[in-house]
N, C-alpha and C positions, 0 to 999 in steps of 0.2 A: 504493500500500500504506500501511496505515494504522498499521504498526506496521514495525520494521526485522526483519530476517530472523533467526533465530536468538535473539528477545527472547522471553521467557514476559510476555503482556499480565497474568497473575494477579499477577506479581512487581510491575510498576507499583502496581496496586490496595494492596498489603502496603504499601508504600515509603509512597504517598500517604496509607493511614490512620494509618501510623507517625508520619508527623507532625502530623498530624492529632492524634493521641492526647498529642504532646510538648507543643505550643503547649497543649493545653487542661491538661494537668497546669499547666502555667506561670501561664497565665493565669487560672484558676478563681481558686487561693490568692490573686491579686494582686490581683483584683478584689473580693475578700471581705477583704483586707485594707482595700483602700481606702473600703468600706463600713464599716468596724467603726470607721475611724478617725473618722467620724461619728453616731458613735452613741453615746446612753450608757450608764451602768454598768450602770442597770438593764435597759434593752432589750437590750445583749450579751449579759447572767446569763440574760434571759430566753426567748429567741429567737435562733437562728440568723440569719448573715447577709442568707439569700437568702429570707428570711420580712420584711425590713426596710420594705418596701413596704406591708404589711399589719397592719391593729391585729391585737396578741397579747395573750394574755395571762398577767399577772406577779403574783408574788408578794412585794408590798414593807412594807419595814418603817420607820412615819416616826412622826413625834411632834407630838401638841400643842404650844402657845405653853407658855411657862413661869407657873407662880403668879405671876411678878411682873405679869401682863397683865390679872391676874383685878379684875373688877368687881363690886360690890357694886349689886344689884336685888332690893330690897323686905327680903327677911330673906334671900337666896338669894346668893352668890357664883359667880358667873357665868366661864366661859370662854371665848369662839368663837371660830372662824379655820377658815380651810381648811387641809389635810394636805398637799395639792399644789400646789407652785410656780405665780406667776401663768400662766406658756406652758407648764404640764405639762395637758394633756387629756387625765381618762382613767375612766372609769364605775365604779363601785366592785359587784360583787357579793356580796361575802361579805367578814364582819371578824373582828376579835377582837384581843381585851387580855392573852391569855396565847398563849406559845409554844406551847403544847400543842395551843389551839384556837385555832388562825387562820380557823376559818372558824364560829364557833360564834352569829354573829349575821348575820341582811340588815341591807339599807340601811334606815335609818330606825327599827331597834330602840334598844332602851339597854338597856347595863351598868352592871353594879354596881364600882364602881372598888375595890380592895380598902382603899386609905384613907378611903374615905367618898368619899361623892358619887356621881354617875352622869356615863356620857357616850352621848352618843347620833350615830353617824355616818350621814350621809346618801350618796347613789349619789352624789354628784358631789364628795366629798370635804368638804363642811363639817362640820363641827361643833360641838357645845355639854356644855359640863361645867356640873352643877348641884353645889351643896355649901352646906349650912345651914349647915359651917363653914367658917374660910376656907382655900385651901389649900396646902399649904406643900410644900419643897422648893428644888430649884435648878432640877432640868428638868422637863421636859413629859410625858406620859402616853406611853408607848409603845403604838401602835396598828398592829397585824399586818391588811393588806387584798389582798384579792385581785379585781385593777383590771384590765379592759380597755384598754388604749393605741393612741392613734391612733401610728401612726407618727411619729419625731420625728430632725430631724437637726440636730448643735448643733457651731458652728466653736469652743466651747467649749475640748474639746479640742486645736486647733492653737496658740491663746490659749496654754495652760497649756504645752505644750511647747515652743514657740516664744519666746516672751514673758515667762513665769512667772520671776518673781526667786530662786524656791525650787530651790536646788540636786538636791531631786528630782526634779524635772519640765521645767526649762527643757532644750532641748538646743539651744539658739542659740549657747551658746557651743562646745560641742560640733561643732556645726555649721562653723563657723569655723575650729578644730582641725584639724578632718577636712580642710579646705579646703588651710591650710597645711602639713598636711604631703602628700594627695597631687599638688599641682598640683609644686612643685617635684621631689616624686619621681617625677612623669611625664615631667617637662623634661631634669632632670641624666642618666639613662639614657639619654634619646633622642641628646642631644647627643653623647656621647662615644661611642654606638656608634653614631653614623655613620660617625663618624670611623675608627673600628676595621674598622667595617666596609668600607669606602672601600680601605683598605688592605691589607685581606686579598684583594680582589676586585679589584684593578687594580693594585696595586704589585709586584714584584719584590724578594724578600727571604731572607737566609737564613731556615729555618725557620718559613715560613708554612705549610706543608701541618701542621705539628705544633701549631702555635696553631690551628687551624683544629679536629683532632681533639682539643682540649683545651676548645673549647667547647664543641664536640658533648659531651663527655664531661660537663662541669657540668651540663647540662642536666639529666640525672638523679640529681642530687646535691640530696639533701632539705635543705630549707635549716631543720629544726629542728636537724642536726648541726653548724650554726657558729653557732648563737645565743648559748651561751655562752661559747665563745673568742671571738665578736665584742664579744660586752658585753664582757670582761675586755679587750678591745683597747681598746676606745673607753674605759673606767675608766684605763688606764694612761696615752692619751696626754689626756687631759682633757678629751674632749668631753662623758662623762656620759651621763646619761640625758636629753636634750632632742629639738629637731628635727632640728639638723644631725646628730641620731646616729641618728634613724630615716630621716631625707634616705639619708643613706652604708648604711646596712640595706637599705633598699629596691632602692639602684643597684643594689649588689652582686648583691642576688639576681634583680635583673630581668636582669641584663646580659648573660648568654649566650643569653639567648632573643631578644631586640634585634641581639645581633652576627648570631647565625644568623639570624633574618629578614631584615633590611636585608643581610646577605652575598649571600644568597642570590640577591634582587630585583636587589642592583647587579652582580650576575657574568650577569645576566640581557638588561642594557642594551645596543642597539650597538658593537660593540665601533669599527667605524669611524666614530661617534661621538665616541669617547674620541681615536682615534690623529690625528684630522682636527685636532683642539683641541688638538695635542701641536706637529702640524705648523704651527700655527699660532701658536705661542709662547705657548700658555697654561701657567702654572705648576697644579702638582699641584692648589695651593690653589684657583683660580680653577676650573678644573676641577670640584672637588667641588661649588662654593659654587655656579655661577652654570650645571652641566652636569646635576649628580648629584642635586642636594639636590632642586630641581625634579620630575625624572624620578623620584625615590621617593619622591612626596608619598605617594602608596597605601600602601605599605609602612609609613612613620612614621605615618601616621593610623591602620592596621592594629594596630601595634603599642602608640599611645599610649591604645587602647581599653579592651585588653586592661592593658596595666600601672595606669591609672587603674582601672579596677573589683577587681584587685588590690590595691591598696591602700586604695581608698575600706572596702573589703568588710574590711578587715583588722582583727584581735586579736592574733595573737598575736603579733606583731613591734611591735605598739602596748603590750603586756602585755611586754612585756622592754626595748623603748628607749623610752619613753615613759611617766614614771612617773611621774605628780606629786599629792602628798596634799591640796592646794587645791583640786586639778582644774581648772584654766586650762589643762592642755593636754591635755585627754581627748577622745578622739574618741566618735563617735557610736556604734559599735559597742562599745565600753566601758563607754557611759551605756546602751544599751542592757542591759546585762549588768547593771549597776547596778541599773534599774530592777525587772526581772526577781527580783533581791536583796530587793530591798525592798520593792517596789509589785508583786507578784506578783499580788495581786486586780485591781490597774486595768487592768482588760484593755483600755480604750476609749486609758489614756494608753500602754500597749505597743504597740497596734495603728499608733496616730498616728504617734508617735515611729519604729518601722519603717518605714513608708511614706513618713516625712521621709526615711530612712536611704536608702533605693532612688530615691527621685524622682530625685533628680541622677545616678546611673548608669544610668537609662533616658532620659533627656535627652539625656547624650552616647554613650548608642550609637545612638539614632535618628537623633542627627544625623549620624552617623559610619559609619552599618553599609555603605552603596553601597560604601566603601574597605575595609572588613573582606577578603571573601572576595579582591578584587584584591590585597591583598597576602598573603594567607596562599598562594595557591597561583603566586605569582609567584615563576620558577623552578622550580618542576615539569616541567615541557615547554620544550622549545625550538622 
């Protein structure tokens, strides 16, 4: 039999296109993220990602050289240059010198420039300005075209966010932030509620059944309701607003989902395992370190996935302990927020800067996911 007795095969199909339908919600956005962060300003303004492949076409706004460039030929004052950068390729169809009519000329006519003179644009972006006087100003002519583009992809972008010295756009410091504060806040949780947990799943104690429903019970305990008595904690005993004050942030709220997982995994383990290692003179301690910690590797890598993506992913506990007006200790989801603020138009440097943001939490859940499900349903069954 090709299916088990009492299953509806239609229910399979539902299950399977259900995820089916998740994975691609997931992955379409991420992979049109990771397009866009190679592309630039004008190809994202002007096309969609999944058009990135294919010349489109745009409507852009660029300028001649400046009057200081200009050349004197015969009685004529002369200008040429191309509009478009040496490695931009892109055919010009239609122009023009006012807003109003951007398409009011082809390739190869001339206009009359309203300070005197003519300019004349050609299909591949050159051009020439004539003027019997000479011509004056600071900038260059503005010129409205509308240009075919070969597809174009430019590490430009990672450059500027990566590397760029400009507090708007670099986020390598950022980068580093995010770093220090959640690799420690993934470590100080794990360690102490093994510990916790060790002892609630093997020890003998008054009032263990009640620490036990006191975890359960934090579990559902929103942790925007102790953000401000925690700040006014940490304000009172001097820790401030730094790292070690988003470090103890994070523990705290990670820590009852840590005790109940690892509780759970380790009440899960032989128990004549444990009693064999008792009979044989091992202390509690040697027990945990060299019996337990081993036997819950699933469990703490399960755990330390999810509290790293947590954190990595985090604002608003980064927007309440973590506050600094230089910005030396802003994380990546902050500079993002930044960006957003201010660079609202660079959609090429929001894109990048995002997909810096996610790379390192898809790193280590791919490396990590085989341990996911073994510890989340370890102890469910016996």
């Amino acid at each position: 039999m090709s299916d088990i007795a009492g299953t509806k095969p239609a229910l399979r199909w539902v299950v399977q296109a259900s995820v089916v339908l998740l994975v691609a919600l997931w992955v379409i956005p991420t992979v049109g993220l990771l397009v866009s962060s190679f592309r630039t300003a004008d190809q994202i303004s002007g096309s969609g990602w999944w058009r990135s492949m294919f010349p489109s076409e745009q409507n852009l706004t660029l300028r001649s050289a400046a009057p200081e460039t200009q050349v004197q030929q015969g009685d004529l004052y002369v200008i040429e240059g191309t509009l478009f950068d040496d490695d931009q390729q892109a055919a010009i169809s239609r122009w023009g010198i006012s807003a109003r009519e951007v398409d009011a000329y082809a390739p190869g006519e001339t206009a009359e420039l309203r300070r005197g003179g003519t300019i004349t644009v050609d299909a591949d972006g050159t051009y020439r300005m004539e003027n019997a006087e000479e011509f004056s100003g600071n900038r260059g002519v503005r010129v409205f075209v509308t240009a075919t583009q070969s597809p174009e992809f430019t590490l430009d972008n990672y450059r500027k966010v990566l590397f760029s010295s400009s507090g708007d756009d670099s986020m390598g410091r950022a980068f580093f932030s995010t770093l220090t504060v959640t690799i420690p806040a993934t470590i100080i949780p794990i360690l102490v509620a093994a510990f916790a947990a060790y002892a609630l799943a093997w020890m003998e104690f008054p009032g263990r059944a009640l620490l036990i429903a006191a975890v359960v019970g934090l579990l559902v305990v929103p942790l925007q309701l102790a953000l401000i008595p925690l700040l006014k904690f940490h304000l009172n005993i001097g820790i401030g607003k730094g790292y070690l004050g988003v470090w103890l942030a994070h523990t705290g709220f990670g820590m009852p989902l840590a005790i109940y997982l690892l509780r759970n995994y380790m009440a899960g383990l032989p128990r004549d395992l444990i009693e064999n290692a008792r009979v044989d003179g091992a202390t509690e301690f040697q027990i945990f370190t060299k019996l337990i910690l081993p036997l819950s590797f699933p469990a703490l890598a399960s755990f330390a996935i999810f509290q790293f993506l947590w954190t990595w992913n985090d604002l608003l506990v980064a927007k309440v302990f973590l506050i600094d007006a230089t910005g030396q200790t802003t994380v990546m989801t902050n500079r993002i927020v930044e960006l957003l603020g201010t660079r609202g138009g660079n959609w090429e440097i929001l894109a990048t800067a995002a997909f810096v943001s996610i790379a390192v939490p898809l790193v280590v859940f791919f490396a990590m996911q085989k341990y996911l499900v073994r510890g989340l349903l370890a102890g469910s069954v016996k």
